[in-house]
C-alpha positions in Angstrom: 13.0 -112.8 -16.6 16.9 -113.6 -17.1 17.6 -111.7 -14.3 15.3 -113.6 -12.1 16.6 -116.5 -13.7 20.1 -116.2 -12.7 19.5 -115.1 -9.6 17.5 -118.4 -8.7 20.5 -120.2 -9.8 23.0 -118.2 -7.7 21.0 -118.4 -4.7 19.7 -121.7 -4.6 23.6 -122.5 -5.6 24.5 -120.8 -2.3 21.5 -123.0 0.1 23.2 -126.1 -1.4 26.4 -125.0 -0.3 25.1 -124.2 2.9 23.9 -127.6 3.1 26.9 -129.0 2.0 25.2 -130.8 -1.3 28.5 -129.9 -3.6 27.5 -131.4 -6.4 24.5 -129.6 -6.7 26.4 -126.3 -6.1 28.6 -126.9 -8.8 25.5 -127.6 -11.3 23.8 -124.0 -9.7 26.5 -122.1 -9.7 27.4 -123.2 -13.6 24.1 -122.4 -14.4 24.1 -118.8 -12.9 27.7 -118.3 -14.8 25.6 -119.3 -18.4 23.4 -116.7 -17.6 25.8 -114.1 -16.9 26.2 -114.0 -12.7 29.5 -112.3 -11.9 29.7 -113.6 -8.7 28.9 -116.8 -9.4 32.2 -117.2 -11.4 33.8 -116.0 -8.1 31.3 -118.5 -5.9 32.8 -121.4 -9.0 36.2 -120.5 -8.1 36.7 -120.6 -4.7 35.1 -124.1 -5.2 37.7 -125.3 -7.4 40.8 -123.8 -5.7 40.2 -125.4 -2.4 38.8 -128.4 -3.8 35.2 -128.1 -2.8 33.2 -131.1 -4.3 36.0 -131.1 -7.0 39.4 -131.9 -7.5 41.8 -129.2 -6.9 42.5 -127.2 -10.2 43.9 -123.7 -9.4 43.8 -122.5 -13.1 40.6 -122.8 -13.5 40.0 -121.2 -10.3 41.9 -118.1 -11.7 40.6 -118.0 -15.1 37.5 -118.3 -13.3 38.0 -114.7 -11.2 39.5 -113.0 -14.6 36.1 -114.1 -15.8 34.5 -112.1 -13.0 36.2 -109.6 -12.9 35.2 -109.0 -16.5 31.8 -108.8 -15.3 33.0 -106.1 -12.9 32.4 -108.3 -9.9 34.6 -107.0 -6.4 34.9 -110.0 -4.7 36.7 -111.1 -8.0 39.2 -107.9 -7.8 39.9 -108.7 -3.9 41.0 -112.2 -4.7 43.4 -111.2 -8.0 44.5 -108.2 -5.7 45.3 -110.7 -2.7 46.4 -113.3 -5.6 49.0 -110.5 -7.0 50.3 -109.7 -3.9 51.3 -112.7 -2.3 52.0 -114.5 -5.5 49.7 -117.6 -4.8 48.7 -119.5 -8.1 49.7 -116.6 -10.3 53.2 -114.4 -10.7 54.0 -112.0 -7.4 53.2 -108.5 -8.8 52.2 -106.0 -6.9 51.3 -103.2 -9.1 49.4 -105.4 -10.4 47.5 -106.7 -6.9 46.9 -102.6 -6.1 45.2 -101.8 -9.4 42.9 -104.9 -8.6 42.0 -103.7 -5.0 41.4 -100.4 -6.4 38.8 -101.8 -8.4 37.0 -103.5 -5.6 37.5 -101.1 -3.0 36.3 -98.2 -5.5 32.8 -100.8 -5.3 33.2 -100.6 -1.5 34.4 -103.6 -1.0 36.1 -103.3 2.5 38.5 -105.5 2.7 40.3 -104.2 -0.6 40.2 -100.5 1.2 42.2 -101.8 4.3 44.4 -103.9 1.6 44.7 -100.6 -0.5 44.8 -98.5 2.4 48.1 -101.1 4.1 49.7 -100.5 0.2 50.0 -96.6 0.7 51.1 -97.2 4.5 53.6 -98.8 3.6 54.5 -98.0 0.1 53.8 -101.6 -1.4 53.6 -101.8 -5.2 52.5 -98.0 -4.9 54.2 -94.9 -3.4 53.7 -94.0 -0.3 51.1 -91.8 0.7 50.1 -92.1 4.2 46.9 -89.5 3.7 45.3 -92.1 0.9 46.6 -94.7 3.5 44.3 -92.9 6.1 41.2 -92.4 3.6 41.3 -95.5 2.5 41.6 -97.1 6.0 38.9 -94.8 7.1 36.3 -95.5 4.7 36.4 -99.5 5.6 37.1 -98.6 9.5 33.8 -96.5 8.8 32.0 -99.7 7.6 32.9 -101.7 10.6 35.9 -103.3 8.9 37.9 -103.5 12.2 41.2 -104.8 10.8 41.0 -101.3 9.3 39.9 -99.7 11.9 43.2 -101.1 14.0 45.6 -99.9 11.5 43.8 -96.8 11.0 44.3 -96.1 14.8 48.3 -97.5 14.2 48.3 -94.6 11.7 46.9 -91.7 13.4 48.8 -93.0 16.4 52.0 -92.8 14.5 54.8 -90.0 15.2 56.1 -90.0 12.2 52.8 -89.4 10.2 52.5 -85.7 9.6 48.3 -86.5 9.6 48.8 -87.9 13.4 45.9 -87.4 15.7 46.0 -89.5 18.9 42.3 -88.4 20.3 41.1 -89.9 17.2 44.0 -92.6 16.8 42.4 -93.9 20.1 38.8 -93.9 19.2 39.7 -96.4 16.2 42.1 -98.3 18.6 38.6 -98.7 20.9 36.5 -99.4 18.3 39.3 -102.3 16.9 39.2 -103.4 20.6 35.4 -103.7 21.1 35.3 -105.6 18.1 37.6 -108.4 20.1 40.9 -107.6 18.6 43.3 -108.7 21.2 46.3 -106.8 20.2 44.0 -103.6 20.0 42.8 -104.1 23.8 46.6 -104.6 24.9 47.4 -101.6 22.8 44.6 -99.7 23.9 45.4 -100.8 27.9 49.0 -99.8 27.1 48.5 -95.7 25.7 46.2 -94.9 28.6 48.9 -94.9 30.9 50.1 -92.0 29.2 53.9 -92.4 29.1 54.0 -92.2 25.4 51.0 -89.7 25.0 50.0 -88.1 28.4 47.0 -86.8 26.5 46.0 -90.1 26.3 46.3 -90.8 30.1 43.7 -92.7 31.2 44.3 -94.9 34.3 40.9 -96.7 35.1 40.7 -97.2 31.0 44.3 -98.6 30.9 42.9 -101.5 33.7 39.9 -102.1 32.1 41.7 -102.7 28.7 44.3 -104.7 30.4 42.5 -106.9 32.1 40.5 -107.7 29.1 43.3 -108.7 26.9 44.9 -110.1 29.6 41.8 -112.6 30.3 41.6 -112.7 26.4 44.9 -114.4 26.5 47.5 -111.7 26.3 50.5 -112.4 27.7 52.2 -108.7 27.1 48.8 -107.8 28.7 49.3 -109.5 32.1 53.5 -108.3 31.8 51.8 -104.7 31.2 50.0 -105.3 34.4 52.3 -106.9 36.8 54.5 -104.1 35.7 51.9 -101.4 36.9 51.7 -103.1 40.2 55.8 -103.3 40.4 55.9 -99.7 39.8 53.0 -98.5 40.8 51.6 -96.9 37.8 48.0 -96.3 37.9 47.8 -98.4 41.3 48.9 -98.5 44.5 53.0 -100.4 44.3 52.0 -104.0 45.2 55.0 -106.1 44.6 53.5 -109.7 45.5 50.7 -108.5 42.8 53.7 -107.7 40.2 54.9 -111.4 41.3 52.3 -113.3 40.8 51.2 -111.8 37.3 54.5 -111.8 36.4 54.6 -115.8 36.9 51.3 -116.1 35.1 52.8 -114.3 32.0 56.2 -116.5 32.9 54.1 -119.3 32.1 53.1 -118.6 28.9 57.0 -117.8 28.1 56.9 -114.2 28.5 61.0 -113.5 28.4 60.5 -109.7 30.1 58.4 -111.6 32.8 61.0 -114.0 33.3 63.9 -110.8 34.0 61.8 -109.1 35.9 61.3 -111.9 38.2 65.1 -112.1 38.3 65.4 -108.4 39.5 62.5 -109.1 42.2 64.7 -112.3 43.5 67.8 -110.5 43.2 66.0 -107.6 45.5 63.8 -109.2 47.8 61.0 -107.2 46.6 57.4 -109.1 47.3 59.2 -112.1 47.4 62.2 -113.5 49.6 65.7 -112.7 48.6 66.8 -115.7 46.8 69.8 -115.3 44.1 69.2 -118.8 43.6 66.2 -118.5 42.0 67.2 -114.8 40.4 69.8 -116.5 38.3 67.4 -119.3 37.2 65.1 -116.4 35.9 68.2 -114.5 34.4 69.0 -118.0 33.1 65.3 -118.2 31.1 66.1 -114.7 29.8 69.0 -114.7 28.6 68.6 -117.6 26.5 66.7 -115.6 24.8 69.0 -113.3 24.1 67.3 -110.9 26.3 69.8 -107.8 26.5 69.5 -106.7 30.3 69.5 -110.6 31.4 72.6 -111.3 29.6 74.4 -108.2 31.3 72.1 -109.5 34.9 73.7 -112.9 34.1 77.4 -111.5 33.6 76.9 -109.5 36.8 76.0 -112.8 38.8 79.3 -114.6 37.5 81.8 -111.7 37.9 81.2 -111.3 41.4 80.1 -115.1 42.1 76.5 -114.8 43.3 74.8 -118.0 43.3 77.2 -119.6 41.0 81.1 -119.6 40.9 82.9 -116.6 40.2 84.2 -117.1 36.4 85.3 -114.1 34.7 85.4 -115.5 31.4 81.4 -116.6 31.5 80.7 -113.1 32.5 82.6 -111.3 29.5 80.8 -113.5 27.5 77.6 -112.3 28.2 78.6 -108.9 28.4 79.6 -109.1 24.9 76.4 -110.8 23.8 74.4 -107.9 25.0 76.8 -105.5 23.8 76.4 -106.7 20.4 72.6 -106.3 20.1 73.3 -102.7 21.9 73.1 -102.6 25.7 75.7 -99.6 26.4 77.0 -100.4 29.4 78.2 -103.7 28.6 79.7 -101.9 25.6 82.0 -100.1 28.1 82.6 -103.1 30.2 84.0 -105.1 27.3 85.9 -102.1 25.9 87.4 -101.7 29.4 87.9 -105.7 30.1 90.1 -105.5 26.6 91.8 -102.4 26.9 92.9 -103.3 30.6 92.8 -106.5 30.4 90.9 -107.0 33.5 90.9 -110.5 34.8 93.0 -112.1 32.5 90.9 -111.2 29.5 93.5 -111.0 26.5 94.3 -107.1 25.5 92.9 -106.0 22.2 93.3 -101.9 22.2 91.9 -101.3 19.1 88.9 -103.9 19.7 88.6 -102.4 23.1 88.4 -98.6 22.1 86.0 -99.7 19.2 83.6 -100.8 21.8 84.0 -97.9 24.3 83.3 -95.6 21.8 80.1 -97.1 20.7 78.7 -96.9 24.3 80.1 -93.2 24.4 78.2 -92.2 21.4 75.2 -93.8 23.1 76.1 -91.5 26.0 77.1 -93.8 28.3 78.9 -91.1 30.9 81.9 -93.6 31.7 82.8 -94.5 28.1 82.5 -90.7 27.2 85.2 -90.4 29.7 87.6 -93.6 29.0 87.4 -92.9 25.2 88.5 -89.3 25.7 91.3 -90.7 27.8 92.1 -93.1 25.0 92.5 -90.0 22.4 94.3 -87.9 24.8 96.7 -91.1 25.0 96.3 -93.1 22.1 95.6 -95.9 23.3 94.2 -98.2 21.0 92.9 -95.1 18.7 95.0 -92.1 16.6 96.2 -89.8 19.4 93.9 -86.9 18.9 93.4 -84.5 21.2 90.9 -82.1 19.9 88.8 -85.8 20.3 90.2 -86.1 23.6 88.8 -82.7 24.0 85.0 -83.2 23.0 84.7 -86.3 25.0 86.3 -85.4 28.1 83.9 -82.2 27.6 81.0 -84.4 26.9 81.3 -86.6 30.0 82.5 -83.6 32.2 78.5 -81.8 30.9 77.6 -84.8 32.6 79.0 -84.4 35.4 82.1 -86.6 35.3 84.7 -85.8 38.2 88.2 -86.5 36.1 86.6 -86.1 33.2 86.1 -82.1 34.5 89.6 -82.1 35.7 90.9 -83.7 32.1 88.9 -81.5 30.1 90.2 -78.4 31.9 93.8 -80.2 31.6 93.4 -79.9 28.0 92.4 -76.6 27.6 95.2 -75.0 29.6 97.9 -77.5 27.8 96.8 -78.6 24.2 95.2 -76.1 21.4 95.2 -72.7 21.3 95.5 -72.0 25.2 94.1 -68.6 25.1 92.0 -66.1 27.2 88.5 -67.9 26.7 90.2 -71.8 27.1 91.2 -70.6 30.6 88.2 -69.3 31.9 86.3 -72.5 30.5 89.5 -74.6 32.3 88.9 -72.7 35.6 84.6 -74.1 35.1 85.4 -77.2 34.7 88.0 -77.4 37.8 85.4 -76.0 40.3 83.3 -78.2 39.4 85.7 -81.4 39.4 87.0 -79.7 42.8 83.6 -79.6 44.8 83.3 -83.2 43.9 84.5 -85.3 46.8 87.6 -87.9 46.1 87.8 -91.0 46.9 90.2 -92.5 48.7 94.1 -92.4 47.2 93.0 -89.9 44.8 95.0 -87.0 44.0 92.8 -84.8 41.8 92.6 -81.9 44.4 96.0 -81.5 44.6 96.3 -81.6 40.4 93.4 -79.0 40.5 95.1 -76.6 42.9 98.5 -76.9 41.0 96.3 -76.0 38.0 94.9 -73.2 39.9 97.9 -71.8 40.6 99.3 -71.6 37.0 95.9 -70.1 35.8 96.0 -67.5 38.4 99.6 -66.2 37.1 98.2 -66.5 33.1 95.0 -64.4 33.4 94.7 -60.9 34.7 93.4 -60.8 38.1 89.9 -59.9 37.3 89.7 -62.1 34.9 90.3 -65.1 37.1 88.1 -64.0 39.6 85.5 -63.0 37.5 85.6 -67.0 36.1 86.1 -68.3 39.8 83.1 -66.4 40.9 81.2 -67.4 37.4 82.1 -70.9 38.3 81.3 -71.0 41.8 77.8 -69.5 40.8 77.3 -71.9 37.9 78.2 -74.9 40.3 75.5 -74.0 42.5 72.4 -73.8 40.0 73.4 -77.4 39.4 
């Protein structure tokens, strides 16, 4: 009879709070509490922390839940565990918000297993453990919860989890994306095309989640697409279709959309050549910050496309994109200040700084200036076993002078013996069957080096390397 009792209260409670009758809520929902209704505590709470049909009072909202949850009631643990964790109306603790959304997610409560399952992920008031992160993601991704079921797909997707498993990463991401998560239909369109997981390819898939998130609002979505079109990835190359989704996804302030407009100006490509309009675009982009605009933008004002030539405005982007990582204008300011190309003011030390981060991201050139710079110390140590593992570097790349310095080294510098010859006499073939360009003189250095090797090493020797050489150059 209690029971019955209470449950009348509670639900009746809940009709006048569909009905928007507050005051008779309260007095239901007070009376389910007296006899004992968990959940009405939790119903009671919410009422009084968002100030439904009562003043605000965010104590007694809390000490309402910790009432609940003595009764065992989930919904209760969910809110404390959110509470905890985001330190709203009660001290940030996270321990604290886990062991709460344990409680309701051991009750299967869903939401507190994709909260408990994001905690392992990531290792928040717990340690991490990404298979609990994956169970406990499943179980609500199982139950249709499909903020789960994204992040369970995010997981399984992952490279770094040692669980990965894209065939069933992608399920989830499908199921997150039927459910109307944008983000999961962009991500979705996005895998199919197979450059990150060619098991994944999909091409007709890709367009159809695409072009739903796209019409769903996403502007990566319609950059995604526009860039298929561009490229021709999954499509036949249509560059007034990458032009005209571009601008569409330029008018919702897509950045990318706005540089890749700047390269089709700049190329004539589905749209008439107009640097005019190519530096506007570069203009919108690099604002932003955006790396390969900035070093566009520089390009434009060093050679005085569109605008004036100014030297000065075009180090000055370089360096902005250098310093949030674009390699190549890592070399051109390291170059500009160790030179002091068009009047910019010479800084060796600054200047070999910055050529040596764009060597060691393998930028060919800088692996060859910076080598040059150690064989000469020029704004480093002289160090010519450094000089040495550059100029080898860029030469592996296929750097003329770096060949010919790197073979330089090895026949004048360290310990010049049988095996640094026949690596020298390598690395001047190859520097030799590259053509020169015009007022060069690195033939003639090569066959002056040539010419010293052949007296050093025994005449087998040599030959042996020459035709070694000769065949290595041709497998190339």
């Amino acid at each position: 009879m209690g029971a019955e009792i209470k449950n009348r209260h509670f639900e009746d409670g809940l009709a006048a709070l569909e009905l928007e009758d507050y005051e008779e809520a309260l007095h239901l929902f007070t009376a389910a509490t007296e006899d004992g209704c968990a959940i009405a505590f939790t119903y009671l709470s919410s009422m009084f922390e968002d100030g439904i049909g009562v003043d605000i009072d965010t104590e007694k909202a809390v000490a309402l839940l910790y009432q609940a949850a003595d009764l065992n009631d989930a919904a209760a643990f969910n809110r404390l565990g959110y509470l905890h964790a985001v330190g709203q109306h009660v001290e940030k603790n996270l321990g604290a918000a886990v062991e709460f959304h344990k409680l309701a997610a051991q009750q299967g409560f869903a939401n507190s297993q994709c909260d408990l399952g994001r905690h392992y992920a990531h290792g928040i008031g717990i340690q991490q453990n990404l298979a609990e992160a994956q169970k406990w993601y499943r179980i609500a991704a199982q139950a249709g919860q499909t903020l789960a079921q994204h992040n369970l797909a995010g997981l399984l997707l992952n490279n770094h989890n040692p669980h990965r498993d894209t065939a069933e990463g992608m399920q989830w991401l499908e199921a997150a994306a039927e459910a109307g998560i944008i983000e999961a239909q962009y991500e979705a369109g996005s895998l199919k095309l197979g450059s990150t997981f060619p098991e994944l390819e999909d091409l007709p898939g890709a367009e159809f989640w695409l072009t739903h998130a796209a019409k769903n609002g996403s502007i990566e979505a319609l950059y995604q697409i526009a860039n298929c079109f561009e490229h021709g990835i999954g499509v036949e190359q249509n560059y007034e279709a990458a032009v005209q989704n571009y601008f569409e996804a330029l008018k919702r302030d897509s950045i990318p959309a706005a540089f890749a407009l700047g390269t089709l100006y700049e190329n004539g490509l589905g749209v008439e050549q107009n640097y005019e309009t190519a530096i506007k675009c570069y203009n919108i982009a690099a604002d932003k910050f955006h790396i390969s605009a900035l070093f566009n933008r520089g390009r434009f004002y060093q050679f005085g496309w569109a605008v004036a030539a100014d030297y000065k405005i075009a180090h000055q982007n370089y360096l902005m994109a250098a310093e949030r990582g674009h390699r190549v204008c890592q070399f051109l300011v390291g170059q500009a200040l160790v030179e002091g190309i068009e009047g910019t003011p010479i800084n060796l030390e600054e200047g070999a700084s910055w050529l040596l981060r764009a060597a060691e991201a393998g930028f060919l050139e800088a692996q060859a200036k910076i080598g040059l710079c150690y064989m000469a110390g020029t704004g480093v140590h002289r160090d010519l076993l450094e000089a040495l593992n550059w100029s080898r570097k860029a030469a592996q790349g296929g750097h003329d002078w770096a060949q010919y310095r790197t073979a330089n080294l090895l026949i004048r510098h360290g310990n010049r013996g049988e095996s640094e010859f026949v690596e020298a006499i390598k690395w001047l073939v190859l520097s030799y069957n590259q053509p020169e360009a015009k007022g060069e003189r690195r033939h003639e250095f090569i066959k002056s080096d040539f010419e010293f090797l052949r007296s050093a090493l025994p005449e087998t020797i040599f030959e042996a390397a020459c035709k070694a050489a000769e065949i290595d150059t041709h497998t190339k």
